[in-house]
C-alpha positions in Angstrom: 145.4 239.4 64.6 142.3 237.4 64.5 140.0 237.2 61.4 136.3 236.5 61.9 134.4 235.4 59.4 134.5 232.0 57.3 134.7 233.7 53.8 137.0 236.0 55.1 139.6 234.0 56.1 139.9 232.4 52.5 140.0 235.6 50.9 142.5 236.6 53.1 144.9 233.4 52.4 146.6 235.2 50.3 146.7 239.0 50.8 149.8 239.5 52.8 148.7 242.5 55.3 151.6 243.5 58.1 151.1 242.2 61.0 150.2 245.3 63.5 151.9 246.6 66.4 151.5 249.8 68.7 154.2 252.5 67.7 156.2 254.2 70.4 155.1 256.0 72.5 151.1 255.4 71.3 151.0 252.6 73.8 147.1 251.6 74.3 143.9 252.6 73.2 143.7 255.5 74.7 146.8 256.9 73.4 146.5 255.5 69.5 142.9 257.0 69.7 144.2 260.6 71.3 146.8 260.7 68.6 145.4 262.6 65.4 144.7 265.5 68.1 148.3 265.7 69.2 150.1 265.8 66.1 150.2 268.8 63.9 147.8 268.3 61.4 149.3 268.4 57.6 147.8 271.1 55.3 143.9 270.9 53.8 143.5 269.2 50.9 142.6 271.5 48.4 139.5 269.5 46.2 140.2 269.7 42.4 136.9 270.0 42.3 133.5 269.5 44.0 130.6 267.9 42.9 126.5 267.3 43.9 124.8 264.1 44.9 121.3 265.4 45.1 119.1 263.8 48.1 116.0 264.7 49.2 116.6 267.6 51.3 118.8 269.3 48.6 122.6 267.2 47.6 125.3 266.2 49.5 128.7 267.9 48.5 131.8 266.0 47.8 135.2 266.8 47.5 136.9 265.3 44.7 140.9 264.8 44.3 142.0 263.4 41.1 145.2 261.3 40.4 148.1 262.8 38.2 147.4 260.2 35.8 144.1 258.3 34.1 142.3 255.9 36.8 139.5 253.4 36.3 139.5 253.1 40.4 137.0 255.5 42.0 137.3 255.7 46.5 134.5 256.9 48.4 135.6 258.1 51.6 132.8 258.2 54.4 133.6 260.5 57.9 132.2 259.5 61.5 130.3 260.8 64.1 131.6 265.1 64.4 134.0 264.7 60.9 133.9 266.3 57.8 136.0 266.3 54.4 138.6 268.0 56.8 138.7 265.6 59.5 143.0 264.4 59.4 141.7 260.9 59.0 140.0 261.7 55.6 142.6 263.7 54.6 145.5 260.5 55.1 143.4 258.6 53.5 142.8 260.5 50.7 146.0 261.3 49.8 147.6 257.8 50.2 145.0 256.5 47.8 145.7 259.6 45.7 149.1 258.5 45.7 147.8 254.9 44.6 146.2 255.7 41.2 142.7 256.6 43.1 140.0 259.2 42.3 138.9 259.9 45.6 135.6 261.3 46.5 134.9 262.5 50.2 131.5 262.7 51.4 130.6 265.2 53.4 127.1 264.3 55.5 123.9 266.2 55.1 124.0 269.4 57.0 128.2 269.2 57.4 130.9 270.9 56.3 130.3 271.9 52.5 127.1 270.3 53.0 125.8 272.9 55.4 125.6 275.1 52.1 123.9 272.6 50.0 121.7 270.7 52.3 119.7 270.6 55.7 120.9 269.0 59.1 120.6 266.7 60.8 121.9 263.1 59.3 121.4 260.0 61.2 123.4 256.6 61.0 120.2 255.0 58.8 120.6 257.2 55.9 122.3 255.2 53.4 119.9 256.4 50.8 122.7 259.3 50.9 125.5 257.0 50.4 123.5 255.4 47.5 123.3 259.2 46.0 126.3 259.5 46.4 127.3 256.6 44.6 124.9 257.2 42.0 127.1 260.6 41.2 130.3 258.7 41.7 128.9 256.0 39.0 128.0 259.5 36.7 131.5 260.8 37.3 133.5 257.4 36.1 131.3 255.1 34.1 132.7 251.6 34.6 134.6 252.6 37.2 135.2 249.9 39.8 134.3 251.9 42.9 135.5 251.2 46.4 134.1 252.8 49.9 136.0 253.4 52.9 133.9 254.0 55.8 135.2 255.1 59.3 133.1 254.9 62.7 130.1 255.9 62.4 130.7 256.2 58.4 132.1 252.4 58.7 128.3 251.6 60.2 126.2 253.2 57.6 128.7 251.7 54.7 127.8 248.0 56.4 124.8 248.8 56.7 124.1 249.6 53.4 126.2 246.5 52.5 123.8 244.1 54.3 120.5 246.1 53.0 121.3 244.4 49.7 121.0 246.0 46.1 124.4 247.1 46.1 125.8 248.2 42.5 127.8 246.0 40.9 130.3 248.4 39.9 130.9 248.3 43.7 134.5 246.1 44.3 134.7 246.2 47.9 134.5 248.7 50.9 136.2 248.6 54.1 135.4 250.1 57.2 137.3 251.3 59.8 136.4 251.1 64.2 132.5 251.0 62.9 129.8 250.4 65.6 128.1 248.0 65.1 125.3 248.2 67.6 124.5 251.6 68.5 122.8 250.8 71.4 126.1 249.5 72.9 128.4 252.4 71.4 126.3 254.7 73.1 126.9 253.1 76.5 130.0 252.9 75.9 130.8 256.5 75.4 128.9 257.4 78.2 131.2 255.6 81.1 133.0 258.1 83.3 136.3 257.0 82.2 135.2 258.0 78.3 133.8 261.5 79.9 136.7 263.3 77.4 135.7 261.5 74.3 131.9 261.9 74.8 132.5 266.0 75.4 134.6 266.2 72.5 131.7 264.5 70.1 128.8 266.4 72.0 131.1 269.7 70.6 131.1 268.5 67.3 127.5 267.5 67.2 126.5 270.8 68.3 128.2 272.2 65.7 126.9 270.2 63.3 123.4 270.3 64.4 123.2 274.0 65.6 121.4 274.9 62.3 118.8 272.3 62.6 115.2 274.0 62.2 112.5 271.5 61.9 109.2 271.7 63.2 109.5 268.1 65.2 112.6 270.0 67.1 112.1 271.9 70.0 115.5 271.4 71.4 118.3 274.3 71.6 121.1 272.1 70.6 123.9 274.0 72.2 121.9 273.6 75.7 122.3 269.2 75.2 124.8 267.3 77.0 125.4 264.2 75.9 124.8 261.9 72.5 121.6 260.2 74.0 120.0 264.0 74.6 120.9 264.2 70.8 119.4 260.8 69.4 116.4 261.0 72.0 115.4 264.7 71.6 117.1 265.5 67.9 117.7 262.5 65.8 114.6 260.4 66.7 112.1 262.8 66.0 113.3 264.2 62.9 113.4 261.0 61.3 110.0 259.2 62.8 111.4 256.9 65.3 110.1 256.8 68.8 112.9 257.5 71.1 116.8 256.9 71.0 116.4 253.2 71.8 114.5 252.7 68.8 116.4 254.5 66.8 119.7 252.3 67.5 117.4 249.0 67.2 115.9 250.1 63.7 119.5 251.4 62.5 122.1 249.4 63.6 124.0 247.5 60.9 124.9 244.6 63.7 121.6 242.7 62.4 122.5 242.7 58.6 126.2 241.8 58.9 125.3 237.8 57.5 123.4 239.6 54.8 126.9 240.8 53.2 127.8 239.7 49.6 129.7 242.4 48.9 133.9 241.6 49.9 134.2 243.6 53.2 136.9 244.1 55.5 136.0 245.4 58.9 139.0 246.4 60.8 138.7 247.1 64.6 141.3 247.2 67.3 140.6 244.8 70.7 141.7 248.0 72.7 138.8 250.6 71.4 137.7 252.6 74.3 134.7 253.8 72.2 133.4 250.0 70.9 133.5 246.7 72.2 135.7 243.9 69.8 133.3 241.6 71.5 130.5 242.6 69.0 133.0 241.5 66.3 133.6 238.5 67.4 129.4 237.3 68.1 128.4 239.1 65.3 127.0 236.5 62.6 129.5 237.2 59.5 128.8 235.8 56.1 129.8 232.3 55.6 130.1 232.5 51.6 131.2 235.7 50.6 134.6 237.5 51.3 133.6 239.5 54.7 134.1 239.8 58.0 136.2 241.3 60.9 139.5 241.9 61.1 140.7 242.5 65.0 144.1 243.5 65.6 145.2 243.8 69.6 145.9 247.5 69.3 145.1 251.1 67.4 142.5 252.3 69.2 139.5 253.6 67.6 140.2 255.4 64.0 144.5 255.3 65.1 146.3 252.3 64.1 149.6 254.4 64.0 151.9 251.2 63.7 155.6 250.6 63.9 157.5 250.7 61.3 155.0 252.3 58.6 154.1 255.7 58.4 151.0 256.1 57.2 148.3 254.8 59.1 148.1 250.9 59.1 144.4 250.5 58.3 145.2 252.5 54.8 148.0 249.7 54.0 145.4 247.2 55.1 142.9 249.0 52.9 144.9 249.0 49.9 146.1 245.4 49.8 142.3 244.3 50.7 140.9 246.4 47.4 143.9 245.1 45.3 142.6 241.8 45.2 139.0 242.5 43.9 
């Protein structure tokens, strides 16, 4: 595994995280990526409750899962591109943390899921003033909690983002994300090469359904008739939110710019066999040199899989919870 990142590398010294290795048969990216959709997904998790982080186009809905004992430790969970509270990934996570002595809280975007009841689509990958709401109801919920994020994909890049953007509250231990892009611009690429043709149908489907409610009067689109995640960003995402096209939408979002801005401890997992994201943006990108983040690249896992040998939860979770233990 390679770590990038100067104040990462002392932090890690002395967190012993398990080396990672591909799990038969989930050999390559491809494969550890495919897998949550091939294996029969465990039942919901039922919320204990629910709760409202009110933004400014009604409140964001989380589900909340508490402990069987007392906690001081409060996890926001954070979905990607086409996820919900439901998506399996949210789900593992939630109950392995559960299991850990965590109150877990999972965000559910603007316009998504639960959401869709309690707020208006779209959301974009620049909205951290959502993840900021949410935190402010988290902070509400547990006072003097210490409070940890997890964010994965596209929920890794607004969590980064937000990390580099500054004014982070100090109740706020640490957050990791997991196969975040880092520049959109590159991502979106990316997802659109013909051997990716399967994983860009499968987000398009989500985004319509995530976006097929959307009624704004900058949006002339039908969003069922759009093809492919630029169509989306260009004709959707951009307009809605004031920027001038797709293109400048990734430039004025993209966390990739903020990463040396980080004083937060943050560990960014990504696999070097992502089909969806490029480890070679992990490697240039200009990591703190004084605080505790950076990247974390392991050889395999694929993008959001990490389905290891010898551990049966997910490895990024193990990762996750030996990474928050310290701080």
């Amino acid at each position: 595994m390679d770590i990038v990142g100067t104040g990462l590398q002392r932090s890690l010294q002395d967190i012993a995280i398990t080396p990672y290795q591909d799990r038969l048969p989930w050999l390559g990216g491809d494969l550890q990526t495919l897998r949550n959709s091939f294996k029969r997904p465990p039942a919901p998790l039922v919320p204990d409750e629910r709760m409202l982080a009110p933004i400014d186009v009604g409140a964001i809905n989380l589900a909340v899962n508490r402990p069987p004992g007392p906690t001081d430790r409060a996890l926001v969970l954070v979905h990607g591109l086409g996820g919900s509270e439901a998506s399996i990934y949210m789900g593992d996570a939630a109950r392995h943390f559960l299991a850990r002595g965590f109150r877990v809280f999972r965000m559910n975007y603007r316009g998504v899921g639960p959401s869709a009841e309690t707020s208006e689509p779209p959301y974009s990958a620049g909205l951290t003033s959502d993840l900021r709401a949410v935190l402010r109801r988290v902070r509400r919920a547990m006072p003097g909690a210490a409070i940890y994020i997890m964010g994965f994909s596209l929920g890794g890049q607004l969590s980064l983002r937000m990390m580099g953007e500054g004014d982070v509250p100090p109740d706020v231990k640490a957050c990791v994300t997991v196969s975040a892009p880092l520049d959109l611009a590159t991502s979106q690429r990316q997802l659109a090469r013909r051997r990716n043709r399967l994983y860009s149908n499968y987000v398009v489907s989500n985004m319509q359904t995530d976006l097929r409610a959307v009624a704004h009067p900058k949006v002339s689109a039908d969003p069922l008739r759009l093809r492919t995640i630029w169509d989306f960003d260009q004709q959707i995402i951009a307009p809605v939110f004031g920027f001038k096209g797709a293109a400048d939408y990734y430039e004025r979002v993209s966390c990739y710019p903020l990463l040396s801005r980080i004083d937060v401890p943050t560990l960014a997992i990504h696999a070097a066999d992502d089909p969806w994201i490029p480890a070679e943006e992990y490697r240039t990108a200009a990591w703190p040199t004084d605080s505790p983040a950076g990247a974390l690249i392991t050889p395999g896992g694929g993008h959001v899989g990490f389905h290891a040998k010898n551990i049966g939860a997910p490895w990024h979770l193990h990762a996750a919870v030996e990474f928050f233990a310290k701080f």
